[in-house]
Phi, psi and omega in degrees: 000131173309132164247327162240174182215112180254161183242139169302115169305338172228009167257118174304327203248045163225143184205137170265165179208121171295126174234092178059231191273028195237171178204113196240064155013065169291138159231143176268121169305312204254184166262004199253028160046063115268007184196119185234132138293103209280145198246300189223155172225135138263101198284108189287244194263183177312315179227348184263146201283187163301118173250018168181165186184106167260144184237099191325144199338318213263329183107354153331280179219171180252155146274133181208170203213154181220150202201121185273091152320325216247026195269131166278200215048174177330311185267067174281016168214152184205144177234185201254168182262026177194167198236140161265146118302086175292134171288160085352303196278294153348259197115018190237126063088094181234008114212148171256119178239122185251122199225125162314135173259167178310327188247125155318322183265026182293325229020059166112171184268146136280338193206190208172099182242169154222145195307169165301324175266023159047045163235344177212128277202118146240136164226141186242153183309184165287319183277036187088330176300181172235129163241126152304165133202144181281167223163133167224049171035255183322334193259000179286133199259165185281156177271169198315309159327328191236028151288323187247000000 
């Protein structure tokens, strides 16, 4: 099931869609908006479906973040503990940052914006809180993942 629909901050006739563990690339073909070319999939985290993807200004790349809804018991939810960094243009994995939260038992980050000038990462936990972080993107060398 589709959970979000995001728009390219500078292409117009380009849009993505969160699907489960995807994040998924469109360009609209025609001018009558009926026949789309899906352009990149991006295969998300390891085992949780996407739960939020933000993409950066210029369009480059996306953040993302993963979060499990459907678990039963008490604790009916669980995320993964890093948030990725995506190519866009790829599809490929240029970095993971496993970023602590103020509360240890938060289990993970659920969600994940970056500021405009894209230096700083608010993620907010599980139990709710907000964590900051400085953040420098651009300056990230790639990780073993998008090596191979």
């Amino acid at each position: 099931a589709v959970n979000a629909i995001l728009t390219h901050p500078t292409k117009e006739d380009v849009f993505y869609t969160m699907v489960d563990k995807k994040l998924i690339g469109w360009r609209v073909k025609s001018s009558a908006l009926d026949e789309a070319e899906e352009t990149v999939c991006i295969v998300g985290h390891n085992t949780l479906p996407l739960a939020n993807a933000h993409l950066a200004l210029d369009g480059q790349f996306a953040v993302t973040t993963a979060r499990d809804l459907a678990m039963p018991g008490a604790n009916a939810s669980r995320a993964e503990d890093n948030i990725k960094l995506w190519s866009l243009e790829t599809g490929r994995c240029l970095a993971t940052c496993t970023l602590g939260t103020a509360n240890p038992a938060a289990a993970g980050h659920v969600a994940s914006a970056l500021a405009p000038d894209e230096k700083t990462l608010a993620a907010v936990a599980f139990d709710g809180g907000l964590d900051l972080y400085s953040v420098d993107w651009r300056s990230l060398a790639p990780t073993d993942e998008a090596a191979s």
